[in-house]
C-alpha positions, 0 to 999 in steps of 0.5 A, a space after each residue: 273763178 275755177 270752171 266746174 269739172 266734169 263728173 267721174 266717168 269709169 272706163 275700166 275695172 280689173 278683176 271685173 268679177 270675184 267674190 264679196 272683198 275682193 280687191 279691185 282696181 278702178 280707172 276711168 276720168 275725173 275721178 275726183 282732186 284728191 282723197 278729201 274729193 272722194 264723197 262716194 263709191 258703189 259696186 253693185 249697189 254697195 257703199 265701199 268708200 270704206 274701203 277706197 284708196 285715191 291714187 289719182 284722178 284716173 285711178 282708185 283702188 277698193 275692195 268689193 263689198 257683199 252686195 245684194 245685186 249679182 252684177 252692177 255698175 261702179 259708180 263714183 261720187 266727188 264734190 267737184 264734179 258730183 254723181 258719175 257714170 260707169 261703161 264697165 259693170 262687175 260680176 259678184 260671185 258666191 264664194 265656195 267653202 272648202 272643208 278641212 277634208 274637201 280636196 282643192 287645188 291649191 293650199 288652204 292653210 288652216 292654221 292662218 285664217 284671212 279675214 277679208 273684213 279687216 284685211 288681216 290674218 287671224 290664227 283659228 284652230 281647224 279644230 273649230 271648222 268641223 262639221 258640227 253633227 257628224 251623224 247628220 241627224 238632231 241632236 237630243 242632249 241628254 240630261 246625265 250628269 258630266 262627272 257621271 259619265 266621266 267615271 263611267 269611260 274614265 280616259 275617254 272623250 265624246 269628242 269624235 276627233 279625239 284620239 281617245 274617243 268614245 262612241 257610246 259616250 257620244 250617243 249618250 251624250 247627243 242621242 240618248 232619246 234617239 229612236 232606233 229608225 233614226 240610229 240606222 239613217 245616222 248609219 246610212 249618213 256614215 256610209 254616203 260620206 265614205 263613199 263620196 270621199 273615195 269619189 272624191 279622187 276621181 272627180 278631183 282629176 277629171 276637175 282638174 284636166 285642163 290644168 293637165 293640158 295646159 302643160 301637155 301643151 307648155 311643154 310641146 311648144 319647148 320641144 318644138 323650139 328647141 328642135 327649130 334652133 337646130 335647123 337655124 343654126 344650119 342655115 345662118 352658117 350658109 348666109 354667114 359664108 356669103 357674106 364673106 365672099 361679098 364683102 371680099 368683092 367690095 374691098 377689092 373693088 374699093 381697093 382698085 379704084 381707091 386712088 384714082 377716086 382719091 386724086 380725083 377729090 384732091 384736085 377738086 379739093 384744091 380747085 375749090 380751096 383757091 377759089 374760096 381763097 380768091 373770094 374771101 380774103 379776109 380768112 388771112 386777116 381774121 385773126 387780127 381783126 378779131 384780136 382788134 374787134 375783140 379790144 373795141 368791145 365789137 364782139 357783134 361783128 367778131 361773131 358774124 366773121 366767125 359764122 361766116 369764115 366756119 361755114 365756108 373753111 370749117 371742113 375744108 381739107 387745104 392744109 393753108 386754111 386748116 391753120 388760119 381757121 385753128 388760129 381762128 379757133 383758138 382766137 374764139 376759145 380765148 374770146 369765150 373764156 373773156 366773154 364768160 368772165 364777164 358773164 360771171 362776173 358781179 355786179 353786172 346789169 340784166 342787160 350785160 347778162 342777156 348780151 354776154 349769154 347771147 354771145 356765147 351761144 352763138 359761138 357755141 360754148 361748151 355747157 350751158 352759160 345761163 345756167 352758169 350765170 343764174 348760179 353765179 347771180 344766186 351766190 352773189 345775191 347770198 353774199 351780199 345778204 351775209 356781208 350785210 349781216 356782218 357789217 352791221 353786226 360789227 358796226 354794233 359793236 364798235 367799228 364804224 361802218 358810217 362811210 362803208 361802201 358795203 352798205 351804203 345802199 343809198 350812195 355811190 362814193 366808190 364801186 362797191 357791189 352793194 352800191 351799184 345796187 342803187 343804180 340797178 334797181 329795177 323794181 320801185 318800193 314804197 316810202 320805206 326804201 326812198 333813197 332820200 331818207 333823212 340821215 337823222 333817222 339812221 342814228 334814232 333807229 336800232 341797228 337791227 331796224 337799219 339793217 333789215 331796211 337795207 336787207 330787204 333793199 338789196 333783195 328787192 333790188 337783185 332779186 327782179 333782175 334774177 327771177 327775169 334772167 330766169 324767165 328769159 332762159 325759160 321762154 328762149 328770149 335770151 338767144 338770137 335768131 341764129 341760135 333759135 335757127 340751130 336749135 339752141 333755144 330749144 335745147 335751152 327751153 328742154 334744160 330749163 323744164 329740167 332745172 325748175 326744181 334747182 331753181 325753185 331751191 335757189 330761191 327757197 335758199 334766197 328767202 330761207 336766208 332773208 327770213 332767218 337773217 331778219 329772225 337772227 337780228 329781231 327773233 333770236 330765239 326762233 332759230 335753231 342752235 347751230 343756226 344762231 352763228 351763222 344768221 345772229 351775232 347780234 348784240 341783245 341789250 333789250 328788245 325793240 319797241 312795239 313801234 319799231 316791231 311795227 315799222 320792221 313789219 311794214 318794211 317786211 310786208 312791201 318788200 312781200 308784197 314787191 316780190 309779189 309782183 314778180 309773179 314769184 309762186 306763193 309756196 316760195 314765199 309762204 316762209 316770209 308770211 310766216 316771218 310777217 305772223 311771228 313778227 306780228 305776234 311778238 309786236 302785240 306781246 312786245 306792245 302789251 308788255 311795254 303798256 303794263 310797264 308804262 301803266 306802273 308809272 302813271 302813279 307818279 302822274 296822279 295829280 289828285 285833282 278832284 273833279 264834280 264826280 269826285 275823280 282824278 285824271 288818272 282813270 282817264 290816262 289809263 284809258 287813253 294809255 290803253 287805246 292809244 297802245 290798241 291804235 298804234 297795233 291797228 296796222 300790226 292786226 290788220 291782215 294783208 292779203 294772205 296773211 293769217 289772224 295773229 290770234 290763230 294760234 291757241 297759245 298766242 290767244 292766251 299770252 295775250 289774253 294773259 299780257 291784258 289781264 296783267 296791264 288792268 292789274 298794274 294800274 289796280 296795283 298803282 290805284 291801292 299804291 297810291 291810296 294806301 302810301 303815307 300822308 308824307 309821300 304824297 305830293 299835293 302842293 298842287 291839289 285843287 277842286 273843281 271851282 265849279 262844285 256845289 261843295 263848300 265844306 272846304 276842308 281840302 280846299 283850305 289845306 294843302 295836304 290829304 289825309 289818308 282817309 281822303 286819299 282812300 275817297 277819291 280812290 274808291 270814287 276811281 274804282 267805281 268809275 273805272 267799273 262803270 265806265 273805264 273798263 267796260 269802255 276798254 273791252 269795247 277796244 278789244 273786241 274792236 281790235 278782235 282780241 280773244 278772251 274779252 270776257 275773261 279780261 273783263 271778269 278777272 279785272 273786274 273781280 280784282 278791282 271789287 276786291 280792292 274797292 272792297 277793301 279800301 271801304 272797309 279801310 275807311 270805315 275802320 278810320 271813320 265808324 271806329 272812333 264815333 262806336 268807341 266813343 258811345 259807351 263812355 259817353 253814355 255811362 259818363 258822370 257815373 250814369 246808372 240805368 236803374 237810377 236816373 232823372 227824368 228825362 230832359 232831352 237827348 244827351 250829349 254823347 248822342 249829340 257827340 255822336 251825330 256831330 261825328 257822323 256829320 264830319 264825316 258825311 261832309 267828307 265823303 260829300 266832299 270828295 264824291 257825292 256818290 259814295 255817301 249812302 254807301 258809307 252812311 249806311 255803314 256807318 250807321 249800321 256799326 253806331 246802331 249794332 254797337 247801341 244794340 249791344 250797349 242796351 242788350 248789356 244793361 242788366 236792369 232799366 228803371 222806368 226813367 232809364 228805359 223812356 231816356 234809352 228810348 229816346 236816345 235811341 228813337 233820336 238817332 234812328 229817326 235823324 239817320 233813316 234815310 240810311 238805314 240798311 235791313 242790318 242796321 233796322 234789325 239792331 235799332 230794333 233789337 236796341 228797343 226790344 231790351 227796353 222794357 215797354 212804356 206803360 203810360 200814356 204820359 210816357 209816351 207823350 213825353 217822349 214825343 214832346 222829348 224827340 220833337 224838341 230834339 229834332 228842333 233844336 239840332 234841325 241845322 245840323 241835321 239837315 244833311 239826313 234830309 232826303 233832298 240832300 243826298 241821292 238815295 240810291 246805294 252803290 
């Protein structure tokens, strides 16, 4: 947890006085974060937030507001460290208006007005800053008439600074009721203000002095000046002359003992020389031994010599070591120059680097070799990562690559850079880059998968030993105690601060380039134009899978989550966040697309086995189709620490959005492909019922084959299952997996699948109802049947029988199939039976007594057998139907037709069994 700041202190304010606007600069400690911590500002009491700019955390700028207090303090409100204080106060001052005539001692500019509440310039007339009542005295306007007074002073104007001004105008106009006793006070007003111009002269000198003296006194201090020059030249023309003789006796000095001083140093020089000679020998012999250290790889103990033999012959003046020490020289030249080949040269292991580093500091090579070899590293790591790119891309195309060293990460069949890879690594990865992977996944996984497994390998394994070779030359571990002695990891601590910028763009460049490598083989399209060359090349045949997407993802997010652990700033690695997003978003869009074309081959699946509820299997495979697409995206919607939702973005929420309504709608698609294909391409060989159903009617247990009709069933017993159940389950799994817009899913898929039931009803009815209405006229007007003359009734005749007969198939159908659905399409059956026996009876011009009590029965017959069915529509026809009839008078009548209905309900009371309420749930769905 942050610790809490300290609140704002103001030490200083400049100006710390001037008028309302004024602008102010602020300075003081802790004045806030940044400009979002900046909650509040006052100056005497006054809120100037408005107006206040953060510079930074000692520094505001402002503008004064008009506040009431004449002086207060300045204090400065933030979020991270609240209320302040203030050592400092400012004075307010009243602003002073100058007149268009008042004398100033600068420039007023009338024609460009500055507005100081919106700090900018506005152009305003001087004509409107006049005095308003030159005459100082009220003002009483006349009530003459404008057009009036125009023709009386034609060409003149009331306006008193025109030049065609008219005083007797103006005083009719302003004063016309003016007394006489305020006209002479108006004329005394005139003569003050004449007067007071002519003082105006004089007090503007006297107001003005000091500015006179100030540059009375100015132009006193050039003179002096000038006139002190004059004399300083005279005298340093005296101190030049004896200096000259000064320096003349020292050269005559140094010249008369210049020799005896000089043989004197040779005779030491040599005294010494053969004395250092005597006690190291080993200054004859270095050379050699350097050459032959040098061939050992001893370079430890060709150093240590070297130190040794520079600090005792790296000055001298004897003519016979100044040549071994230049053979020295040049033998160390060459040994740098060895020793920075090697440095610079790839692969090479941290360890090597550090070694060869520290050789070369201490035999002091020019420049700076751990710059130079972190630069070299750099362009290595780059290289490998491109020739990655360009293996695998041709091995795309056709050149094979199995045995390749350059990208055999996993072997060491040859010395390759990449291979060393393996043997170098310093950092231990997860599951997905264990070198023992089985070689079978290799030819199963996409080349574009294979390739960002082995790039983010590489990086992984080089990028460690880079960022430690850079934190060693930032904390001066690379150099030894002798250069830490001579100052040089100090030398190198200063130019590492001074290169922390190149270095973070060295490893901007490494993550630009891994990101767009892996963009270049999976997102092609996110690249730019000019960038598609150098990073893509890949060969697009179709899209990887969700469950690749998903593997890549998971192979992203470890090598994330290793460089990571190296302490690496965020902002250096935010752009591998932002591949992980986009790599995410495309797995679910991927996912979704390939679920809705999988859901269009589930027809083919559809089995037609009917279950005790009258449905398939396919709801079912729809489901778990669905689920099983949302489970394998669990790891893809899970965020890892620092990374953001997928669903962020707004367009993102509505492609998906989108992609789920389009996987609900293909399988609505297939349901009404499959319920709307001919008897012919529907394969039932296997059909079969659940054995365990109550259902006995047989029909679809005896023949191998559907009809239409029955295939129409079982799909609407499908779509009210998938309402009920299926698609509210799946909006469950939605908001589970934090999809956006479940609700828009859910309305769109439910609407079209009502729109299909609904259709696919009405298509059965059409099948089942048309026949039995169509069948009712000729029945009733068979053998030449005449409502007007007609028998006494006998019973129910036959076409009624026919028509019930009918209606029962088709109850045993859909009872059948689904023993839901049967009041829905009961009651719609018998809703078109009873509108067409309304229509019949409404046609009938006449009924003959015998024929109204036989249109009565028949009627009455059918509405009571399918009263449990009947709907308010179909109650209303019923009703209808009677009224046409002409009512029965007799009560004999009326006990025959009782005796009729009864005796009808008896002898049919078998086939009218299924109308009984115990027989069927009564609820309509």
């Amino acid at each position: 947890m942050s610790r809490a700041r300290q609140p704002p202190l103001v030490t200083g304010i400049s100006p710390n006085e001037g008028i309302s606007w004024t602008k102010v600069t602020i300075r003081g400690e802790n004045l806030g974060t940044g400009p979002t911590d900046l909650i509040g500002l006052t100056i005497c009491g006054h809120n100037c937030l408005l107006t206040a700019e953060w510079m930074s955390a000692s520094k505001i700028v402002c503008r004064v507001g008009q506040a009431k207090n004449d002086k207060g303090d300045i204090i400065v409100t933030t979020k991270s460290g609240g209320k302040g204080t203030s050592t400092v106060s400012f004075k307010l001052l009243k602003p002073e208006k100058i007149g268009i005539l008042d004398q100033s001692a600068v420039w007023v500019d009338e024609m460009n007005y500055y507005d100081m509440r919106t700090d900018r310039n506005k152009g305003i007339p001087p004509l409107s800053l006049r005095p308003a009542n030159p005459l100082g005295i009220e003002i009483d306007k006349g009530r003459f008439p404008q057009k009036d007074l125009e023709a009386l002073f034609p060409g003149m104007s009331a306006d008193f600074t025109s030049e065609n001004f008219s005083a007797a105008w103006y005083l009719i106009e302003n004063h016309s009721t003016t007394s006489f006793d305020q006209l002479k006070t108006a004329v005394a007003n005139l003569k003050k203000q004449a007067n007071k111009k002519n003082e105006g002269s004089l007090a503007y000198v006297k107001g003005g002095l000091s500015t006179f003296f100030e540059a009375q006194d100015a132009l006193s201090a050039i003179h002096q000046k000038l006139e002190a020059d004059g004399t300083e030249k005279v005298e340093g023309s005296m101190t030049q002359k004896l200096e000259n003789v000064l320096n003349r006796a020292s050269n005559t000095a140094d010249t008369l003992f210049q020799e005896v001083l000089g043989r004197k140093d040779k005779a030491d020089s040599t005294r010494n020389a053969l004395n250092v000679l005597q006690r190291f020998k080993f200054l004859f012999n270095l050379p050699l031994n350097i050459e032959r250290n040098i061939q050992k790889g001893d370079y430890d103990v060709v150093i240590n010599d070297y130190e040794k033999a520079k600090s005792l012959f790296g000055k001298t003046e004897v003519q016979v070591f100044k040549k071994y020490y230049a053979e020295v020289e040049t033998r160390i030249e060459a040994l740098r120059e060895l020793l920075l080949d090697k440095l610079l040269e790839t692969p090479s292991t941290l360890h090597d680097q550090k070694r060869y580093i520290r050789y070369l500091s201490d035999l002091h090579a020019p420049g700076d070799p751990a710059w130079q070899c972190i630069g070299a590293q750099h362009q290595w790591i780059l290289q490998l990562m491109h020739n990655c790119k360009e293996s695998y891309v041709k091995e795309q195309k056709g050149n094979s690559l199995l045995h390749s060293p350059m990208v055999d990460l996993d072997g060491d069949v040859r010395p390759s850079p990449i291979g060393h890879l393996s043997q170098t690594a310093s950092l231990k990865r997860g599951s997905s880059f264990q070198s023992g992977r089985d070689d079978a996944w290799r030819y199963k996984a996409p080349q574009q998968v294979v390739f960002v497994e082995k790039l983010t390998k590489l990086v992984v394994s080089q990028l460690p030993n880079f960022w430690k070779l850079w934190i060693s030359y930032v904390n001066g571990s690379l150099f030894s105690e002798t250069a830490e002695k001579s100052g040089q990891m100090e030398r190198s601590k200063k130019n590492a601060r001074q290169r922390q910028n190149d270095f973070k763009k060295m490893i901007q460049e490494v993550m630009h380039s891994l990101v767009k490598l892996i963009r270049g083989a999976l997102l092609p399209f996110s690249l730019r134009e000019g960038e598609s060359r150098q990073y893509g090349g890949w060969e697009m045949k179709s899209e990887l899978s969700g469950q690749w997407l998903t593997h890549v993802i998971q192979t992203v997010r470890l090598s994330s989550e290793s460089l990571t652990a190296l302490e690496i700033p965020n902002d250096m690695l935010q752009i591998i966040q932002d591949l992980i997003l986009d790599l995410r978003v495309r797995c679910i869009i991927v996912t979704l697309q390939h679920t809705a074309e999988g859901n269009k081959r589930l027809a083919e699946k559809e089995d037609w086995v009917v279950d005790n509820e009258g449905l398939t299997s396919l709801p079912s495979q729809f489901e778990q189709c669905i689920i099983h697409s949302l489970q394998s995206l669990k790891t893809v919607l899970d965020c890892k620490p620092g990374e953001a939702s997928v669903f962020q973005q707004q367009k993102t929420q509505e492609d998906v959005c989108q992609l789920s309504i389009g996987i609900m709608q293909v399988f609505i698609d297939c349901l009404e492909q499959l319920s709307t294909k001919p008897d012919g391409d529907i394969d039932t060989a296997h059909l079969s019922v659940d054995v365990s159903s109550p259902d006995l009617f047989g029909s679809i247990h005896e023949d191998s084959s559907l009809s239409s009709e029955q295939r129409l069933l079982i799909a609407l017993s499908n779509c009210r299952y998938l309402e009920r159940h299926t698609f509210l389950n799946i909006a469950e799994h939605f908001e589970k997996h934090g999809f956006q817009g479940v609700e828009k899913i859910t309305q769109v898929s439910m609407e079209s699948l009502k729109e299909l039931d609904q259709r696919l009803f009405e298509t059965y009815i059409e099948f089942k109802a048309d026949p039995i209405v169509g069948s009712l006229e000729p029945g009733i007007y068979a053998g030449y049947f005449d409502w007007k003359d007609c028998l006494v009734p006998a019973g129910v005749r036959n076409y009624l029988k026919e028509a019930l007969v009918n209606i029962i198939a088709v109850h045993a159908e859909v009872f059948t199939i689904s023993k839901d659905l049967v009041p829905r399409v009961m009651s719609r059956v018998v809703e078109a039976v009873s509108e067409e026996l309304s229509r019949l009876m409404q046609c009938v011009s006449s009924f003959s007594k015998n024929g109204a009590l036989q249109a009565r029965l028949e009627i009455c017959a059918l509405r009571d057998t399918v009263a449990i069915y009947l709907t308010p529509e179909s109650n209303s026809s019923f009703k209808q139907a009677l009224e046409a009839l002409p009512q029965l008078s007799s009560g004999t009548d009326k006990k025959l037709l009782e005796e009729l209905l009864n005796k009808f309900k008896s002898s049919m009371h078998l086939q009218l069994t299924c109308f009984q309420a115990s027989s069927s749930a009564m609820v309509k769905t």
